[in-house]
C-alpha positions, 0 to 999 in steps of 0.5 A, spaced: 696 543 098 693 538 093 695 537 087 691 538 081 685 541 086 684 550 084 688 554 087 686 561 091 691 565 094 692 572 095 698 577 095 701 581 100 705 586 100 713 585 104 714 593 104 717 594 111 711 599 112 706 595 112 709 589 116 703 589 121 697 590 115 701 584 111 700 578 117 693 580 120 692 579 112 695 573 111 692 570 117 685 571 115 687 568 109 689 562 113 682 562 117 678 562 111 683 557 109 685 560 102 691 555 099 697 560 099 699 567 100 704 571 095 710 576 096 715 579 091 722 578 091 726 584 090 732 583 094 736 590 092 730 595 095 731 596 101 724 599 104 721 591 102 722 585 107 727 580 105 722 575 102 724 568 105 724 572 112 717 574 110 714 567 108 717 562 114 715 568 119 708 569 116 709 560 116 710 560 123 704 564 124 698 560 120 696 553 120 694 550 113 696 555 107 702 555 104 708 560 102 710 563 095 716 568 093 712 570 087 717 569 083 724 567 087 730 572 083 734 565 082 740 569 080 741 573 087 738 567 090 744 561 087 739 554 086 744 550 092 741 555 097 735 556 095 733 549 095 736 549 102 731 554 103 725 551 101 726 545 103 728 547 111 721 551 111 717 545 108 720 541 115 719 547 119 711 548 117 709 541 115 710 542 107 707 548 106 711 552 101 711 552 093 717 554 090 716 560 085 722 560 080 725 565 075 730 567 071 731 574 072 730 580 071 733 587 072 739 586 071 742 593 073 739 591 079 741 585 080 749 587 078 748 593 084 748 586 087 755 584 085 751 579 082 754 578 074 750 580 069 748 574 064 746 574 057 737 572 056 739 566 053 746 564 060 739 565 064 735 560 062 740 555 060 741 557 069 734 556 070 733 550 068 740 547 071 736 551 077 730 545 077 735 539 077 740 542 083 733 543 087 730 537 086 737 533 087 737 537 095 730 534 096 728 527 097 733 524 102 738 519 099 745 518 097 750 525 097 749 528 090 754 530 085 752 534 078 757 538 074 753 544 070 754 550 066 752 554 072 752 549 078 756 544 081 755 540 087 760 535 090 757 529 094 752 534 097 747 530 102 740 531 100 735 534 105 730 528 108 723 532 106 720 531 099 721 537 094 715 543 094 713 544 087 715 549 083 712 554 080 715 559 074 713 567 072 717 564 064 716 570 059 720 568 053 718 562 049 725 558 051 723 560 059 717 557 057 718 551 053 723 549 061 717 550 064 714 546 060 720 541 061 721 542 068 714 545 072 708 545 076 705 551 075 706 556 071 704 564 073 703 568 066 707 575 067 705 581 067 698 578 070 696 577 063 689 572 064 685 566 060 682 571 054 690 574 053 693 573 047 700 573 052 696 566 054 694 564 048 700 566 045 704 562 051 701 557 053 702 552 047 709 553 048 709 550 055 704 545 052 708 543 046 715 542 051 711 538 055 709 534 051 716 533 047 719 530 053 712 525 055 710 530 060 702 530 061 701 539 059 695 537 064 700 537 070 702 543 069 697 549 073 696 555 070 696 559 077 695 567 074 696 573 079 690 577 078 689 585 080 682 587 080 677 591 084 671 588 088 665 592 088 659 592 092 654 593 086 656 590 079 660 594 073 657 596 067 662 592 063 668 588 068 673 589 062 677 595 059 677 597 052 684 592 051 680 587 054 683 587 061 679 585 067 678 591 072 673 587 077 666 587 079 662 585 085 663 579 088 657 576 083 661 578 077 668 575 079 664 568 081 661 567 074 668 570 071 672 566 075 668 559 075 668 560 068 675 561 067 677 554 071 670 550 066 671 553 060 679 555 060 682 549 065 685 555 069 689 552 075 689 558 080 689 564 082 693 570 087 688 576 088 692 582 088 687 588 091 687 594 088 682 600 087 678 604 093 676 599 098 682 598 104 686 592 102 683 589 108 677 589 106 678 587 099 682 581 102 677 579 106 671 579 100 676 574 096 677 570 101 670 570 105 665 570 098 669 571 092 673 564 093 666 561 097 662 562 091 667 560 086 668 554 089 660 553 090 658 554 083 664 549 080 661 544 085 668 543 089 
């Protein structure tokens, strides 16, 4: 996955129902060589997939696109493991897996678990502890000792492969600013897009934590999760009355996204399809015209 280039991925369900329905998408995806597919992680319900389970098994089947949990619940998911996780799919698939990372949330879900509940301000100081532990397993050299609020690592030997990059799903202003710290990308929750005031309230937090440390704000992508319809004839208007995008023929979501990625720096994209058109079929127009046409009028 290059670094700085613009992202198009696509999510897919890991509901047990629709195992079949998710490869045949993620595999189409791959042929259209779309960069990355997405699957939650909800791991306290019972009818969805394991999410990792889900990504080496769709990984073992494609050639080029990369695998995301969008986003890994870190508090089910102790960072040590996790990095043993990512890292083990980036040797086994030739580096392609992104690493999405979030503090967590349902927390009543997650204590059903057996998993102890934290106070928000325990969760993040875990989750920023959570990049030091994984990019300290990555990378090979000498065993790793670290000695953290919530991790402890005693002469722990790195894995030999690089880390993968790290994505986070931050909400709140101090999950922001250690994903300005820390991140590579960063997903806006609630798939709130570039015109937003979620985004516009958000991202200098993660720009101006970036730049407290002597990060460059540039180097980290803003990759949004992006529901919408794809329709054979263009809509009167592409957006709702609170200015949330709802869609529109494949022209509309080329001139809407290429201005996205020209005039608001957006990073990437994960189409999520929603609307009357079957999920296959929606995947499809995304990667083969929607993705094509966006990347043709930004002249890459």
């Amino acid at each position: 996955m290059a670094g700085n280039a613009v992202q198009y991925g696509i999510g897919v369900s890991n509901a047990v129902r629709d195992v079949e329905q998710t490869m045949e998408i993620v595999e189409a995806a791959d042929r259209a060589a779309l960069g990355h597919f997405s699957v939650s992680d909800h791991p306290y319900v019972g009818q969805m997939l394991d999410a990792y389970s889900l990504v080496g098994v769709a990984l073992g089947r494609t050639r080029s696109i990369s695998g995301l949990v969008n986003v890994s619940n870190l508090p089910t998911r102790p960072a040590p493991m996790l990095a043993r996780a990512v890292t083990s799919l980036a040797v086994l698939s030739g580096g392609r897996v992104v690493t999405g990372l979030g503090a967590g949330g349902s927390w009543d879900d997650i204590t059903r678990l057996g998993f102890p509940r934290l106070t928000g301000g325990e969760a993040v100081r875990a989750f920023e502890e959570a990049f030091t532990v994984i990019r300290s397993l990555a990378g090979g050299g000498p065993p790793v000792t670290f000695k953290g609020e919530f991790y402890h690592l005693d002469r722990i030997e790195p894995a030999p492969v690089n880390e993968p990059p790290i994505w986070t799903g931050s909400v709140g202003a101090k999950s922001l600013a250690v994903t300005g710290r820390h991140a590579d990308g960063w997903i806006p929750g609630h798939a709130a897009d570039w015109l937003s005031s979620r985004y516009r309230e958000s991202r200098p937090i993660v720009d101006e934590a970036a730049l407290a440390v002597s990060r460059d704000p540039r180097d980290i992508a803003t990759i949004y999760n992006l529901p919408g319809r794809i329709t054979p004839t263009p809509l009167a208007t592409t957006r709702d009355q609170d200015g949330r995008w709802l869609g529109g023929s494949v022209s509309q979501w080329v001139e809407e996204l290429s201005g996205a990625v020209s005039e608001h720096g957006a990073g990437g994209f994960t189409y999520f399809p929603v609307g009357d058109l079957p999920v296959e079929r929606s995947s499809a127009l995304w990667a083969e015209e929607v993705v094509p046409g966006v990347r043709e009028a930004l002249g890459n």
